[in-house]
PQR file of N, CA, C, O and H, with PARSE charges and radii, in Angstrom:
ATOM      1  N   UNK A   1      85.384   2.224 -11.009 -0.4000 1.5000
ATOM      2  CA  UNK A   1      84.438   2.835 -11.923 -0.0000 2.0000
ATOM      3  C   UNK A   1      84.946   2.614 -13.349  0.5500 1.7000
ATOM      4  O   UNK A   1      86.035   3.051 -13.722 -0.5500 1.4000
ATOM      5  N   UNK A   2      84.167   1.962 -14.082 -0.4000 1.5000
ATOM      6  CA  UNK A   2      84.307   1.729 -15.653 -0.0000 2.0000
ATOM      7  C   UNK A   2      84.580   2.953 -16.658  0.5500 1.7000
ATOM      8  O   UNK A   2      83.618   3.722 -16.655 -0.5500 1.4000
ATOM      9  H   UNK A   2      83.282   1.607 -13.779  0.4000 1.0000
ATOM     10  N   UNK A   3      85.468   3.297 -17.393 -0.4000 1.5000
ATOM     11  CA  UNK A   3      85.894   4.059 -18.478 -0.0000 2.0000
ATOM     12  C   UNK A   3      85.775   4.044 -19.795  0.5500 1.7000
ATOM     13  O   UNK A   3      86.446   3.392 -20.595 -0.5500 1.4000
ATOM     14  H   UNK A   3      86.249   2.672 -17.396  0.4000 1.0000
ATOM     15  N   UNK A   4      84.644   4.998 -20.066 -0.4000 1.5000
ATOM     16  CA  UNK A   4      84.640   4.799 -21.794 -0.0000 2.0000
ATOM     17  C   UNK A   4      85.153   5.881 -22.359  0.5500 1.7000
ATOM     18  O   UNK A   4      85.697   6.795 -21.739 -0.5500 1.4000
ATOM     19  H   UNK A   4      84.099   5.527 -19.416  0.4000 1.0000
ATOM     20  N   UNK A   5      84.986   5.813 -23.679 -0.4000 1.5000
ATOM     21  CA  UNK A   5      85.651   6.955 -24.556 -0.0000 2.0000
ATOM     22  C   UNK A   5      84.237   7.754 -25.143  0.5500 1.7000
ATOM     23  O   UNK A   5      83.237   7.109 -25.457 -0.5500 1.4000
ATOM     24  H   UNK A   5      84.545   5.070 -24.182  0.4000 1.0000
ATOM     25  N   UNK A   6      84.282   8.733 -25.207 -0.4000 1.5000
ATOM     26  CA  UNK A   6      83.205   9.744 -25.673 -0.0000 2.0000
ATOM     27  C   UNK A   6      82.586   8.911 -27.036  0.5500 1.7000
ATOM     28  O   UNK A   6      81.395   8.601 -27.034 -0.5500 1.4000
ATOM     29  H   UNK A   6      85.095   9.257 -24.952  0.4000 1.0000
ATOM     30  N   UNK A   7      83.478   8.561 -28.219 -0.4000 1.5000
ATOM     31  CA  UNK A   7      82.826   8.144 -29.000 -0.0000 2.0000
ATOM     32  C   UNK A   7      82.114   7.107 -28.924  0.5500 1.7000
ATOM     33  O   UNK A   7      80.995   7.061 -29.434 -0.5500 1.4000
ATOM     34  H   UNK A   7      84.446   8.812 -28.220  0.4000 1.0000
ATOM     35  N   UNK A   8      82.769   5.898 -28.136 -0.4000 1.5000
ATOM     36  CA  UNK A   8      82.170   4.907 -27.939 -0.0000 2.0000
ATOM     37  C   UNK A   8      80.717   5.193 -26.786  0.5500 1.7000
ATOM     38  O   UNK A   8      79.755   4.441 -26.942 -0.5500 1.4000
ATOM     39  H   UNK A   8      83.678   5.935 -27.722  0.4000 1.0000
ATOM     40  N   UNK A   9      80.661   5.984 -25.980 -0.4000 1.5000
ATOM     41  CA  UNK A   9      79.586   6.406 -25.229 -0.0000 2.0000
ATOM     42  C   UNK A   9      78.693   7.042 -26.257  0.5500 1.7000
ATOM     43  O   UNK A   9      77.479   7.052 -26.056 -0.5500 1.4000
ATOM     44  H   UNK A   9      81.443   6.595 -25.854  0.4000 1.0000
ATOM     45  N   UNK A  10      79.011   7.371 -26.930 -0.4000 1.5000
ATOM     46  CA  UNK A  10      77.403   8.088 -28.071 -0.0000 2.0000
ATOM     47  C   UNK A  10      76.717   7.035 -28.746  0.5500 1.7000
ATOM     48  O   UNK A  10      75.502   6.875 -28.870 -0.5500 1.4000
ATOM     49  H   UNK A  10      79.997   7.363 -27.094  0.4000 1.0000
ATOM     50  N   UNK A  11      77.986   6.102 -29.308 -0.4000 1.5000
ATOM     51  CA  UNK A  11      77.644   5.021 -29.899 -0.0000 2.0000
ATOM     52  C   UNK A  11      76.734   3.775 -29.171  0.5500 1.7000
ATOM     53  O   UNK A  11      76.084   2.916 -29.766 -0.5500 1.4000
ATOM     54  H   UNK A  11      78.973   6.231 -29.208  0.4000 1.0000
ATOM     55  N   UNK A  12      76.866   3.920 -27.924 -0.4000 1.5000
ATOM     56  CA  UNK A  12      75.845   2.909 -27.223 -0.0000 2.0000
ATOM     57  C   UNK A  12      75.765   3.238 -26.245  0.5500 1.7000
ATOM     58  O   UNK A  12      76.259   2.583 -25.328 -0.5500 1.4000
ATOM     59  H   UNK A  12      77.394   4.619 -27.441  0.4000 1.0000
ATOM     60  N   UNK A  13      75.017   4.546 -26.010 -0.4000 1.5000
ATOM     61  CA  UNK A  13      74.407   5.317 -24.626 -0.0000 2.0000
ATOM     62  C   UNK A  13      73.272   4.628 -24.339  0.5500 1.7000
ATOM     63  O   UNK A  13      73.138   4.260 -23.172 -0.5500 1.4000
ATOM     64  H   UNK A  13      74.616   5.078 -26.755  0.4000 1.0000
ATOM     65  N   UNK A  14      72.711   4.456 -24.861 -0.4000 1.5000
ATOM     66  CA  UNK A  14      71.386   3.490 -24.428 -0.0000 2.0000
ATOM     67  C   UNK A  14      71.401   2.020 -23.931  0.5500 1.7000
ATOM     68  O   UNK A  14      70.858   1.481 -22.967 -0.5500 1.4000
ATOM     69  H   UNK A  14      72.820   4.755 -25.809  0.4000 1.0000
ATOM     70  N   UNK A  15      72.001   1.674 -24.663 -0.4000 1.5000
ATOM     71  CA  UNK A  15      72.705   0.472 -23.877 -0.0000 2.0000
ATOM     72  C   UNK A  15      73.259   0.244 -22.517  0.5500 1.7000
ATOM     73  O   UNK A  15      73.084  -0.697 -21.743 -0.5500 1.4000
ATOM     74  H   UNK A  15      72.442   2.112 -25.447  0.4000 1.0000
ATOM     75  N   UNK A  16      74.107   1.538 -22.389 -0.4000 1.5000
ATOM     76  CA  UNK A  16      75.255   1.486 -21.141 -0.0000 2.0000
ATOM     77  C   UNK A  16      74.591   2.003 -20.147  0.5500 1.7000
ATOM     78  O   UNK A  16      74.861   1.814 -18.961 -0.5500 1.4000
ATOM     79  H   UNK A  16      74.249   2.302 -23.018  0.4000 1.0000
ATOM     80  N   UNK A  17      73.108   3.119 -20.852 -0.4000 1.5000
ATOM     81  CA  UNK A  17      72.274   3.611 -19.682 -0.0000 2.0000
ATOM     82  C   UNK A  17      71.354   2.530 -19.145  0.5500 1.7000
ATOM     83  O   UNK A  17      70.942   2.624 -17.989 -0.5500 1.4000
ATOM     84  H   UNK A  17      72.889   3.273 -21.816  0.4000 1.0000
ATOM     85  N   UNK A  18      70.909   1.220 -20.136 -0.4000 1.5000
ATOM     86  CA  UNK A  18      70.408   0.412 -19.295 -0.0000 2.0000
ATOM     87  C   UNK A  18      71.100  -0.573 -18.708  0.5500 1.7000
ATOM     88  O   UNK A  18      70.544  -1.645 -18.471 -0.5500 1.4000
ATOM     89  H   UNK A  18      71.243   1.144 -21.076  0.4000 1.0000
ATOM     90  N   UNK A  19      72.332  -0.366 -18.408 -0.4000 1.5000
ATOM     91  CA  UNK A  19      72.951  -1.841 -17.834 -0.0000 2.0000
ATOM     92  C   UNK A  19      74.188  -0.969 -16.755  0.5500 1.7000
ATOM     93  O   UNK A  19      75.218  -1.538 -16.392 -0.5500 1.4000
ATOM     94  H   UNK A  19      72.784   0.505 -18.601  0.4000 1.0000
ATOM     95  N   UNK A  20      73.833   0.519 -16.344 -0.4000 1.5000
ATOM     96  CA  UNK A  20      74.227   1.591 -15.716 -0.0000 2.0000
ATOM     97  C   UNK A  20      74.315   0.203 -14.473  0.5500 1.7000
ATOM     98  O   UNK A  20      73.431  -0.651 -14.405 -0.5500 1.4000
ATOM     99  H   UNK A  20      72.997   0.981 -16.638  0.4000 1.0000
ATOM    100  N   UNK A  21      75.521   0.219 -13.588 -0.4000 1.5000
ATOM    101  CA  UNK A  21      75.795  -0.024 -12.280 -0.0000 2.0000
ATOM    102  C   UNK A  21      75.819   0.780 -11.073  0.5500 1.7000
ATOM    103  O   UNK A  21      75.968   1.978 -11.313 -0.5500 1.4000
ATOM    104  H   UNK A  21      76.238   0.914 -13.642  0.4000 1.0000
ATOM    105  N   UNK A  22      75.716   0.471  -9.828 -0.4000 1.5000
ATOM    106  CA  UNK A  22      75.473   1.303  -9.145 -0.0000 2.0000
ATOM    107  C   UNK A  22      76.553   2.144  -8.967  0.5500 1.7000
ATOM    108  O   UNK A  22      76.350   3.044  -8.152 -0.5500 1.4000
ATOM    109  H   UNK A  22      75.595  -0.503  -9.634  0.4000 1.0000
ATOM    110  N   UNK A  23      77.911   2.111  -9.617 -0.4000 1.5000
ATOM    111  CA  UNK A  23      79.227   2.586  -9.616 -0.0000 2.0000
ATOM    112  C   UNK A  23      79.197   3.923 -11.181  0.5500 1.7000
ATOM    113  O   UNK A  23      79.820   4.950 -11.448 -0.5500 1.4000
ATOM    114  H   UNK A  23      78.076   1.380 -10.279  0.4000 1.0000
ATOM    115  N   UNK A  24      78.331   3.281 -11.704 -0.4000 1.5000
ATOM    116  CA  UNK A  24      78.599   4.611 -12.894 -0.0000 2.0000
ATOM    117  C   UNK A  24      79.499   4.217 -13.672  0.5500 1.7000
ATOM    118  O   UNK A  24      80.123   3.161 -13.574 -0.5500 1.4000
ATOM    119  H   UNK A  24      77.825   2.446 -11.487  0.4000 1.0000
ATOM    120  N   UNK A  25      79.631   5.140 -14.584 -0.4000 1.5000
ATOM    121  CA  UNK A  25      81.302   5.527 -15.490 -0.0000 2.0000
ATOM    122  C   UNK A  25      81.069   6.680 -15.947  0.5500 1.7000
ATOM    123  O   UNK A  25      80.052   7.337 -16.171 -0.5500 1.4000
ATOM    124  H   UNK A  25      79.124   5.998 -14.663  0.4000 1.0000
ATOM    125  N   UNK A  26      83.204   6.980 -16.155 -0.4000 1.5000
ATOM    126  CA  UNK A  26      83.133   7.767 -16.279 -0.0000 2.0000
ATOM    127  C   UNK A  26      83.666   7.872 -18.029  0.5500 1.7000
ATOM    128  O   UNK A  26      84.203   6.891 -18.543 -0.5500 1.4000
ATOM    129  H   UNK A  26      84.030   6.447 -15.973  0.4000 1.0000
ATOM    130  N   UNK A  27      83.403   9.390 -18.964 -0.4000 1.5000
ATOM    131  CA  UNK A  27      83.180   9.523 -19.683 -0.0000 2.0000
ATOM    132  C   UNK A  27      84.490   9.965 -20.268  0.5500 1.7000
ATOM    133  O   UNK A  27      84.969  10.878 -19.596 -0.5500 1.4000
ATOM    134  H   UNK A  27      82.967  10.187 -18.546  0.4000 1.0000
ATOM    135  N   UNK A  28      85.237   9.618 -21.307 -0.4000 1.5000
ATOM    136  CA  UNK A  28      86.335   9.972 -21.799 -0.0000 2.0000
ATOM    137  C   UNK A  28      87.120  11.013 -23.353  0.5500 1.7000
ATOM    138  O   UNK A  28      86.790  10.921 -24.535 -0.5500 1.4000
ATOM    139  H   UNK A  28      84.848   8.877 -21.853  0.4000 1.0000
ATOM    140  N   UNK A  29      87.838  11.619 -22.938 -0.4000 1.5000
ATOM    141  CA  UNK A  29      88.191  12.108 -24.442 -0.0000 2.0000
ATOM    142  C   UNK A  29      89.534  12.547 -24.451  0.5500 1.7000
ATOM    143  O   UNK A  29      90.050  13.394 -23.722 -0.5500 1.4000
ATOM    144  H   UNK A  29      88.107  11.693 -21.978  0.4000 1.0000
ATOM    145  N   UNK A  30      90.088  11.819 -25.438 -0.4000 1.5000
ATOM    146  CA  UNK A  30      91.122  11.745 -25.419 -0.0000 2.0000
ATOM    147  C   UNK A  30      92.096  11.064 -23.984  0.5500 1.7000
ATOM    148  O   UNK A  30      93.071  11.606 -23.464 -0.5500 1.4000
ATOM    149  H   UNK A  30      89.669  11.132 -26.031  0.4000 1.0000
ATOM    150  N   UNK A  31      91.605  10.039 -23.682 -0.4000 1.5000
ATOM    151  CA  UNK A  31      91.941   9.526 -22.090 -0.0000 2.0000
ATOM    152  C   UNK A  31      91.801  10.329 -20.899  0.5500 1.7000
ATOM    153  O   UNK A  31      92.256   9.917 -19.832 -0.5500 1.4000
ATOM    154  H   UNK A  31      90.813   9.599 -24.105  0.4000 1.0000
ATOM    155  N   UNK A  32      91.074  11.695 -21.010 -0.4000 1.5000
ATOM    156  CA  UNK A  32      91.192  12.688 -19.707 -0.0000 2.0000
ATOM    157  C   UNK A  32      89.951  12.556 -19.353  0.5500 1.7000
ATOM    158  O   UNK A  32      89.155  12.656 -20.287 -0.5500 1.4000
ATOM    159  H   UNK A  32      90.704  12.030 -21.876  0.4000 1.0000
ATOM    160  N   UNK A  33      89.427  12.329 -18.124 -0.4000 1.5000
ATOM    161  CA  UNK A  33      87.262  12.131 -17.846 -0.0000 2.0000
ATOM    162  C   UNK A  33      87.113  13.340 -17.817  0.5500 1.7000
ATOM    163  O   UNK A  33      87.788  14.224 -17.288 -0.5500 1.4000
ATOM    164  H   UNK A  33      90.074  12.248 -17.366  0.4000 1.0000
ATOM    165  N   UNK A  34      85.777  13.376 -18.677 -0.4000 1.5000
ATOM    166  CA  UNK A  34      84.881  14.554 -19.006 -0.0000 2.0000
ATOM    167  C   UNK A  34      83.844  14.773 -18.645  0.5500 1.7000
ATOM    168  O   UNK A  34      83.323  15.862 -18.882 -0.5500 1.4000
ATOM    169  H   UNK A  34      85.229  12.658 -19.106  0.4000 1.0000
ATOM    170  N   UNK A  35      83.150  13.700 -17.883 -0.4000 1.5000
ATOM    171  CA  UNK A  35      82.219  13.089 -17.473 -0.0000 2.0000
ATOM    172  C   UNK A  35      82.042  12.161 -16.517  0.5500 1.7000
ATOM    173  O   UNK A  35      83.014  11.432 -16.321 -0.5500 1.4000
ATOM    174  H   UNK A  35      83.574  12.815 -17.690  0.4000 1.0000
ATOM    175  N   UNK A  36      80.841  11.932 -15.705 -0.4000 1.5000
ATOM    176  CA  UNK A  36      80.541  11.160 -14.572 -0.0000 2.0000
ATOM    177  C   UNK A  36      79.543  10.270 -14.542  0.5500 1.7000
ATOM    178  O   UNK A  36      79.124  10.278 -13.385 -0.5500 1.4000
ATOM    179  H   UNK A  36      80.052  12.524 -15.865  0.4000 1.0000
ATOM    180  N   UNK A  37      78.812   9.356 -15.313 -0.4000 1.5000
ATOM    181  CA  UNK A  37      77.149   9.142 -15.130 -0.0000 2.0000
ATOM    182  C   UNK A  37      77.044   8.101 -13.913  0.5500 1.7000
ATOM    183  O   UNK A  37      77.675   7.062 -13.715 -0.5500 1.4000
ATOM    184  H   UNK A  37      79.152   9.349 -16.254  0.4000 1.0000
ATOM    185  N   UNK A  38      75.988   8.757 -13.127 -0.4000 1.5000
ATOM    186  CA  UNK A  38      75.678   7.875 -11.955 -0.0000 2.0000
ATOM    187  C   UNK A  38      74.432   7.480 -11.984  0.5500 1.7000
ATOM    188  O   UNK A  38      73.793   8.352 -12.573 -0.5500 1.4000
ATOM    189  H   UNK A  38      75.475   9.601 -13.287  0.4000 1.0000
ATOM    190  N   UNK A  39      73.753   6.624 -11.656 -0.4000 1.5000
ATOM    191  CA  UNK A  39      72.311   6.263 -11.985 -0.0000 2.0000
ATOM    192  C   UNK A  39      71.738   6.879 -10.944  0.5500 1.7000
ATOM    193  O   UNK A  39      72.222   6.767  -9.818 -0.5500 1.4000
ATOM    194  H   UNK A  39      74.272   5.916 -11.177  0.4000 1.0000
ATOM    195  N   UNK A  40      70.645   7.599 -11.184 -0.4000 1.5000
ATOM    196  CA  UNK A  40      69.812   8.559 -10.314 -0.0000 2.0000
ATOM    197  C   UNK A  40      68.949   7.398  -8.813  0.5500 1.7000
ATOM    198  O   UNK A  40      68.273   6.371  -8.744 -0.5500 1.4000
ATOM    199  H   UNK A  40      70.252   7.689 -12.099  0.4000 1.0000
ATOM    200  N   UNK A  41      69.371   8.114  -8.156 -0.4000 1.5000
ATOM    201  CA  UNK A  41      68.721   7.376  -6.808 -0.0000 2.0000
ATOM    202  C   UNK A  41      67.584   8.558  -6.156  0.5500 1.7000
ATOM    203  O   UNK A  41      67.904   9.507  -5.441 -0.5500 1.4000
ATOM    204  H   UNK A  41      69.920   8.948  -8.212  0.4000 1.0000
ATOM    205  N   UNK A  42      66.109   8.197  -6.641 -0.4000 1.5000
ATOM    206  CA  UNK A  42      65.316   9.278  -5.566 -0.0000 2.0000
ATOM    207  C   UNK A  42      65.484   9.369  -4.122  0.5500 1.7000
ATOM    208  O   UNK A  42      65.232   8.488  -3.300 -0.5500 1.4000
ATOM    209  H   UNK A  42      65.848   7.426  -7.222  0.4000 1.0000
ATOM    210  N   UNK A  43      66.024  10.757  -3.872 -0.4000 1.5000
ATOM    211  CA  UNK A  43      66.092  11.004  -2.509 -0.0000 2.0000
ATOM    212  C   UNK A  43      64.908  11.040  -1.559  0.5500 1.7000
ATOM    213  O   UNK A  43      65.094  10.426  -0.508 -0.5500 1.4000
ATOM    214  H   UNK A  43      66.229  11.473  -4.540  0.4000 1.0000
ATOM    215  N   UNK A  44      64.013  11.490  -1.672 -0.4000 1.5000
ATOM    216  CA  UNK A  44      63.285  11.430  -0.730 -0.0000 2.0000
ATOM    217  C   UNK A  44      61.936   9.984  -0.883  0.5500 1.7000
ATOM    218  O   UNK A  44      60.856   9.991  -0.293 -0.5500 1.4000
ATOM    219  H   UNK A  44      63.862  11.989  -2.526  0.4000 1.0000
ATOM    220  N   UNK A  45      62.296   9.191  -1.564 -0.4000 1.5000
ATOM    221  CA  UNK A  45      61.357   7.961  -1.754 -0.0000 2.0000
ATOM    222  C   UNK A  45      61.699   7.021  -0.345  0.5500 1.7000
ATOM    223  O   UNK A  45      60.958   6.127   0.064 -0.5500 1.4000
ATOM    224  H   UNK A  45      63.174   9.185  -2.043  0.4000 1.0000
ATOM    225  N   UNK A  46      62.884   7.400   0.240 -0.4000 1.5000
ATOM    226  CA  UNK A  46      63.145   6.265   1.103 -0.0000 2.0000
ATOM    227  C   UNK A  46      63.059   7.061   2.840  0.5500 1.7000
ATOM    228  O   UNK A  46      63.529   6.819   3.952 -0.5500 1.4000
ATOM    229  H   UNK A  46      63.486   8.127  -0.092  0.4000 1.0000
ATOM    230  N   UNK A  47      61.988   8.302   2.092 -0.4000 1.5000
ATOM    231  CA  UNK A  47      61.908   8.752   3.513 -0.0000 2.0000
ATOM    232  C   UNK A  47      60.290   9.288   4.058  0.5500 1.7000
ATOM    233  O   UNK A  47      59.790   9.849   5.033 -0.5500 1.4000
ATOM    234  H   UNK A  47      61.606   8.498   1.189  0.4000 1.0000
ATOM    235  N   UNK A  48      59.933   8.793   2.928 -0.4000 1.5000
ATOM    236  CA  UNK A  48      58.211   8.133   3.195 -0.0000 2.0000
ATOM    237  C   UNK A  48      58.010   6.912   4.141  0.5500 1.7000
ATOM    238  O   UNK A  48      58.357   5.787   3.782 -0.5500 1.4000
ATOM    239  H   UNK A  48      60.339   8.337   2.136  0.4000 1.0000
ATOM    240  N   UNK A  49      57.415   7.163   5.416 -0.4000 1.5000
ATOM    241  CA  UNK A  49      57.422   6.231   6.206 -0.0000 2.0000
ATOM    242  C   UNK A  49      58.495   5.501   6.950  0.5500 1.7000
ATOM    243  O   UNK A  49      58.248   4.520   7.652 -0.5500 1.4000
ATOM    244  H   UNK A  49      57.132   8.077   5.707  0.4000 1.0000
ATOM    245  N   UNK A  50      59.968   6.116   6.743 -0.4000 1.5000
ATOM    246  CA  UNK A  50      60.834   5.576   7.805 -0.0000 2.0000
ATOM    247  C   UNK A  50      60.385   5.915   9.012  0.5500 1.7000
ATOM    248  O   UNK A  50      60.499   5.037   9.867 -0.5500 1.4000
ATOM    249  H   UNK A  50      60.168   6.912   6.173  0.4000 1.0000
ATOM    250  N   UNK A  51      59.875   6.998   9.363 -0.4000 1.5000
ATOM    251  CA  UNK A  51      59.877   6.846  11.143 -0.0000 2.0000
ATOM    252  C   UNK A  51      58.381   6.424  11.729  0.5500 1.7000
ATOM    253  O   UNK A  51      57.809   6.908  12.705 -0.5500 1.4000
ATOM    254  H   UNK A  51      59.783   7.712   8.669  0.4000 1.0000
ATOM    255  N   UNK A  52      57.976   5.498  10.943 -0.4000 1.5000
ATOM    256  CA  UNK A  52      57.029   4.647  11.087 -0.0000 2.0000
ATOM    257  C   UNK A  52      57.431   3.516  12.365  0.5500 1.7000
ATOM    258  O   UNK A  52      58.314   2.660  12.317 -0.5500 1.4000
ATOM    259  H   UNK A  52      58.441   5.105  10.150  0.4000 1.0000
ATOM    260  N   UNK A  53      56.556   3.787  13.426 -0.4000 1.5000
ATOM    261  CA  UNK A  53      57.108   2.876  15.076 -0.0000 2.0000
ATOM    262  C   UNK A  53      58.091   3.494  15.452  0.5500 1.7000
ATOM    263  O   UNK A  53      58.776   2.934  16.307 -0.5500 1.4000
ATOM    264  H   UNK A  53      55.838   4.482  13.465  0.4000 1.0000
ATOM    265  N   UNK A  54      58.410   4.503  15.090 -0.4000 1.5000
ATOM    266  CA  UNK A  54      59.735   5.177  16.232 -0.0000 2.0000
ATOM    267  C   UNK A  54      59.132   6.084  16.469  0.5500 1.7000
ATOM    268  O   UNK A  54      59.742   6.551  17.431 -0.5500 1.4000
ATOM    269  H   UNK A  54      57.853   4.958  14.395  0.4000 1.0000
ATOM    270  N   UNK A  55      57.901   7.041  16.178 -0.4000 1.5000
ATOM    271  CA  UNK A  55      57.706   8.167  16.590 -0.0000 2.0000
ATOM    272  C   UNK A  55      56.239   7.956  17.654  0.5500 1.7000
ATOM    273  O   UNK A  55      55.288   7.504  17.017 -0.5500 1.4000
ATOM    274  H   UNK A  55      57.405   6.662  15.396  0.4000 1.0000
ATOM    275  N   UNK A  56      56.003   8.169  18.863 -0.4000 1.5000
ATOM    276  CA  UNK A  56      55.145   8.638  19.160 -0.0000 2.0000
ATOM    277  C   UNK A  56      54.397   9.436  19.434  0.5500 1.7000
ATOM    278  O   UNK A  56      54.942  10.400  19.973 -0.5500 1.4000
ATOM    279  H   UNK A  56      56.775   8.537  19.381  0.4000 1.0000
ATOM    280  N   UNK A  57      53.458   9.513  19.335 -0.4000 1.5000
ATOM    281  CA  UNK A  57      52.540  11.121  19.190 -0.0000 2.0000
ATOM    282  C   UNK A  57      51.420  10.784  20.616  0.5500 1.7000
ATOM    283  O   UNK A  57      50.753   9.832  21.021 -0.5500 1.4000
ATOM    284  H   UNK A  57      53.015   8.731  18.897  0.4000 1.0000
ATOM    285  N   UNK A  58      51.726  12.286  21.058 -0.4000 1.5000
ATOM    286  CA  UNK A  58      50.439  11.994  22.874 -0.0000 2.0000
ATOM    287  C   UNK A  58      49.642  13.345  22.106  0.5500 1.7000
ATOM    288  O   UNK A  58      49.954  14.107  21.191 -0.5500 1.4000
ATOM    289  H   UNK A  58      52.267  13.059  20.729  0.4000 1.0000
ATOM    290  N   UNK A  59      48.813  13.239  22.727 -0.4000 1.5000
ATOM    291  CA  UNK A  59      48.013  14.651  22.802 -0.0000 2.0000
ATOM    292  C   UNK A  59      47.134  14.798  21.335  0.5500 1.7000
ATOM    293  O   UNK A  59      47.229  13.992  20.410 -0.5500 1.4000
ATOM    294  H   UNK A  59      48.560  12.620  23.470  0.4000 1.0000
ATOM    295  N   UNK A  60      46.318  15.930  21.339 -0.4000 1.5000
ATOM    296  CA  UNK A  60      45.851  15.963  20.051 -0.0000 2.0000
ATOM    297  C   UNK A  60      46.999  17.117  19.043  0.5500 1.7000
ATOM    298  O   UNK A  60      47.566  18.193  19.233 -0.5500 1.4000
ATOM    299  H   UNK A  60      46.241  16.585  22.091  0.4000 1.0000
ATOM    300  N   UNK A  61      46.873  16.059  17.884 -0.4000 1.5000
ATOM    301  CA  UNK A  61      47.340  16.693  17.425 -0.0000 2.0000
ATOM    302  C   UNK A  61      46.646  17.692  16.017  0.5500 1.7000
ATOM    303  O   UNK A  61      47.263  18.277  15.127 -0.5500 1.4000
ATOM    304  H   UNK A  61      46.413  15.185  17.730  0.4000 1.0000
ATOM    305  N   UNK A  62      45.660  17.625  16.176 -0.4000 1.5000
ATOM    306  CA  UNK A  62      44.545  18.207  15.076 -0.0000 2.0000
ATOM    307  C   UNK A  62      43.826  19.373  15.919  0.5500 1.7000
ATOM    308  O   UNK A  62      42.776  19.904  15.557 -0.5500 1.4000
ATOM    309  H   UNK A  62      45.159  17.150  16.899  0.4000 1.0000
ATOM    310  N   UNK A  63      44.629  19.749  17.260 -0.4000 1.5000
ATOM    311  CA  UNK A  63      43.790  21.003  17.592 -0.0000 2.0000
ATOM    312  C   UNK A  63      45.200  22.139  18.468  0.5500 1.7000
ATOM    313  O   UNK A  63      46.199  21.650  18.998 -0.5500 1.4000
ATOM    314  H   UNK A  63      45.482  19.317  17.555  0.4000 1.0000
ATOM    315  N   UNK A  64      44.926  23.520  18.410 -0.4000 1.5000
ATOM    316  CA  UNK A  64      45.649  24.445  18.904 -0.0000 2.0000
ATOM    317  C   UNK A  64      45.742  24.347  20.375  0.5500 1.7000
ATOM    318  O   UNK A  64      46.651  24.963  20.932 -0.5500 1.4000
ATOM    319  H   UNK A  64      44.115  23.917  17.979  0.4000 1.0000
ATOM    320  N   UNK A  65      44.629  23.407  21.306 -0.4000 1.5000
ATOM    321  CA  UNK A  65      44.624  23.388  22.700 -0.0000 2.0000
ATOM    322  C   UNK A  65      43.668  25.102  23.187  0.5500 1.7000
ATOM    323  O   UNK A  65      43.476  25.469  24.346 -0.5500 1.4000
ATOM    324  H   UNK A  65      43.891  22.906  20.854  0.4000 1.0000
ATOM    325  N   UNK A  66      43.354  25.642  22.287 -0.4000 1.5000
ATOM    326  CA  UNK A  66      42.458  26.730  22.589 -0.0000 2.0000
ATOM    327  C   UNK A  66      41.189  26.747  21.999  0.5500 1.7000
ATOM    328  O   UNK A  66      40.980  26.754  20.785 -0.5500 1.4000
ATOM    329  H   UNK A  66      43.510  25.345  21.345  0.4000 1.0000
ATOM    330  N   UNK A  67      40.078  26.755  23.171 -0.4000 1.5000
ATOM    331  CA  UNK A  67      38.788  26.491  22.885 -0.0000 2.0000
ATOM    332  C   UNK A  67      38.150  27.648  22.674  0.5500 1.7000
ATOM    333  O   UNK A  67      38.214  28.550  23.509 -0.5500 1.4000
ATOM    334  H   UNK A  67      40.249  26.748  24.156  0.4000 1.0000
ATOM    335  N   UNK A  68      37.313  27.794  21.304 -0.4000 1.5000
ATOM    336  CA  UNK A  68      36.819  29.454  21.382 -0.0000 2.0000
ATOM    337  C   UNK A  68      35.144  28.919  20.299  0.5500 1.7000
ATOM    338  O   UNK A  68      35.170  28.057  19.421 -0.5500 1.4000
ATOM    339  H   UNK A  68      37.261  27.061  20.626  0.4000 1.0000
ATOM    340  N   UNK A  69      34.451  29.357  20.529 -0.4000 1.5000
ATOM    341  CA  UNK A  69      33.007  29.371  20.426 -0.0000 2.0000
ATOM    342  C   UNK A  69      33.257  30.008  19.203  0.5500 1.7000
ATOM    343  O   UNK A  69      33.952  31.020  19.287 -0.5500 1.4000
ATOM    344  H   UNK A  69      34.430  30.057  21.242  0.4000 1.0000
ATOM    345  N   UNK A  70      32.614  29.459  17.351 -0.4000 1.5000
ATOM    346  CA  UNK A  70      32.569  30.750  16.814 -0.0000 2.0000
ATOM    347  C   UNK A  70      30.857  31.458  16.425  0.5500 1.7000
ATOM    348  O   UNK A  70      30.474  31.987  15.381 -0.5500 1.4000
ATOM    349  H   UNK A  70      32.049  28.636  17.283  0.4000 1.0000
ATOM    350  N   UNK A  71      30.256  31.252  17.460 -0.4000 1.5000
ATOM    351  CA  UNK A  71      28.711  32.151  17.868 -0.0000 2.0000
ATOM    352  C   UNK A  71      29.253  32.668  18.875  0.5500 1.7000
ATOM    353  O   UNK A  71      28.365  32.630  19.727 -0.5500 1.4000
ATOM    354  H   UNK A  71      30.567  30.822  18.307  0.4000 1.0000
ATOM    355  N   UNK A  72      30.114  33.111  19.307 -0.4000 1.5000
ATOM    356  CA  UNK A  72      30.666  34.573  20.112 -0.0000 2.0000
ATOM    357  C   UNK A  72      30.714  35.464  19.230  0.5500 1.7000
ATOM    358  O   UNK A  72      31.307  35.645  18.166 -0.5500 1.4000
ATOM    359  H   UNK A  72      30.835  33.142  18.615  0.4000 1.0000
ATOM    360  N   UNK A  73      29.259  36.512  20.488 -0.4000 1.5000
ATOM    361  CA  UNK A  73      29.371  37.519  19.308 -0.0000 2.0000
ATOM    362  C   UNK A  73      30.156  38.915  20.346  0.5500 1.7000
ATOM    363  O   UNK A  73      29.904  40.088  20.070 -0.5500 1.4000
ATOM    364  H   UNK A  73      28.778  36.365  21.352  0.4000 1.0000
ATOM    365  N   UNK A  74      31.056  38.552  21.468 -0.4000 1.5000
ATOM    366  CA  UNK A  74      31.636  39.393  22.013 -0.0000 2.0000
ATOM    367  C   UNK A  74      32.962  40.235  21.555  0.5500 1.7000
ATOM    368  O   UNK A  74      33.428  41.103  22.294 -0.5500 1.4000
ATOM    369  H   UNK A  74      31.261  37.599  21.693  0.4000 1.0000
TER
END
């Protein structure tokens, strides 16, 4: 993981945020890390449609399995 110094991170945060690796860096002052930046990975984007062909479904699944009339006027 790459090491900068606080000043130099203010000085070209925009920069370093667009050329961010999947490893990050970490943020420095006075040589001790103060900081972590990791490039954000959406969690749940990669779990839209994974169990797409692994899951099968029997039966209906759009009803309770209980049949009830609603013109019952008992």
């Amino acid at each position: 993981m790459k090491r900068i110094g606080a000043t130099k991170f203010k000085e070209q945060c925009l920069t370093l945020l667009d050329r961010l690796d999947a490893d990050g860096l970490i943020v420095t002052k006075h040589g001790k890390p103060v900081a972590r930046v990791l490039p954000y990975e959406p969690q749940s984007a990669g779990l839209i449609g994974s169990l797409r062909h692994k899951i099968k479904i029997r039966g209906a699944i759009f009803t309770t399995g209980v049949r009830w009339d609603a013109d019952d006027q008992s």
